[in-house]
C-alpha positions in Angstrom: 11.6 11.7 -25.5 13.7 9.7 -27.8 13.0 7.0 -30.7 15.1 4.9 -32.7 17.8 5.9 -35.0 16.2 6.5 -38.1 18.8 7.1 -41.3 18.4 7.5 -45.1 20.7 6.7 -48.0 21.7 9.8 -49.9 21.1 9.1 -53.7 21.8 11.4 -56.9 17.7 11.9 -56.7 17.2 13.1 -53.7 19.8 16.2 -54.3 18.2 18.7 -56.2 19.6 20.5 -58.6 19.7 25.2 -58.6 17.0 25.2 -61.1 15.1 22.2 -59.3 12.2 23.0 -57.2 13.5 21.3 -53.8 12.8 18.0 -52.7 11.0 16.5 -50.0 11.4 14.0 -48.3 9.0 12.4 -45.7 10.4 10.8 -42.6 8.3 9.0 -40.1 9.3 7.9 -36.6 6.8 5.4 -34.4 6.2 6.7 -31.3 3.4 5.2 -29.0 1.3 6.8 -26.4 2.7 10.4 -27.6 0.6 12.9 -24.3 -1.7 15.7 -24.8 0.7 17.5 -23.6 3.8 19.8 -25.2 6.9 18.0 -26.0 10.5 18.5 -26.9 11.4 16.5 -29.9 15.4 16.5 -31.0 16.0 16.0 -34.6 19.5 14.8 -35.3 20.7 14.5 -39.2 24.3 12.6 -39.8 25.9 12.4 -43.0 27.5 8.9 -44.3 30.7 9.7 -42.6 28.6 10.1 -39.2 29.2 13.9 -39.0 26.3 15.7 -37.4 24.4 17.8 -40.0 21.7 19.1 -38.3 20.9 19.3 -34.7 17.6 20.7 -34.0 15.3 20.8 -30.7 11.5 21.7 -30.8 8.5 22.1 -28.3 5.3 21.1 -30.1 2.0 19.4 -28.8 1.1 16.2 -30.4 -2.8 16.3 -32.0 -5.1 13.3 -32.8 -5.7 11.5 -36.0 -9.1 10.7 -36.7 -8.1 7.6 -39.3 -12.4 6.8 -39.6 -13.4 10.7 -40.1 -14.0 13.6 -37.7 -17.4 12.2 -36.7 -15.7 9.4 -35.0 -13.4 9.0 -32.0 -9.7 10.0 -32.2 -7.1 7.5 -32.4 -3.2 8.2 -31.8 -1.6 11.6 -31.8 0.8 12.8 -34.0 3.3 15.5 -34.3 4.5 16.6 -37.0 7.6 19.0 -37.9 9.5 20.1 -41.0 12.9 21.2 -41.9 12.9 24.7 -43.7 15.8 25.2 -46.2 17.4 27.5 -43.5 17.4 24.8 -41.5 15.5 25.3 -39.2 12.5 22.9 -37.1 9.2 23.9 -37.3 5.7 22.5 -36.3 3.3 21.6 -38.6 
């Protein structure tokens, strides 16, 4: 499965500092009809120069959102990943 390239601008701010806690930052890709079923999901980071950073590929199963509550009917499903400090992709 495969979206759009999504890229961020490095700034001063997003680069913590040693005695920083670490920063996060959210990234969020639009996918439709995402199945009820697992997934592999590649996650591909490239610096300014265009050199690959991190290159990352995951199995996870999207879940529903319920947007209205859990007393009403799901909507879209989501999946949703992070990026440890070792670098490595995990499900959330």
């Amino acid at each position: 499965m495969t979206t759009e390239s999504a890229s961020a601008t490095e700034s001063q701010v997003a680069r913590p500092s040693p005695s920083q806690e670490p920063f996060v930052w959210p990234g969020f890709a639009r996918m439709h009809d995402l199945p009820r079923k697992p997934i592999r999901v590649t996650l591909v980071f490239k610096n300014r120069e265009g050199a690959t950073v991190l290159d990352r590929q995951i199995r996870t199963t999207p879940k529903p959102t319920y947007p209205n509550g859990r007393n009403c009917s799901p909507s879209n499903r989501q999946a949703r990943l992070t990026v440890t400090e070792e670098r490595s992709l995990i499900p959330r």
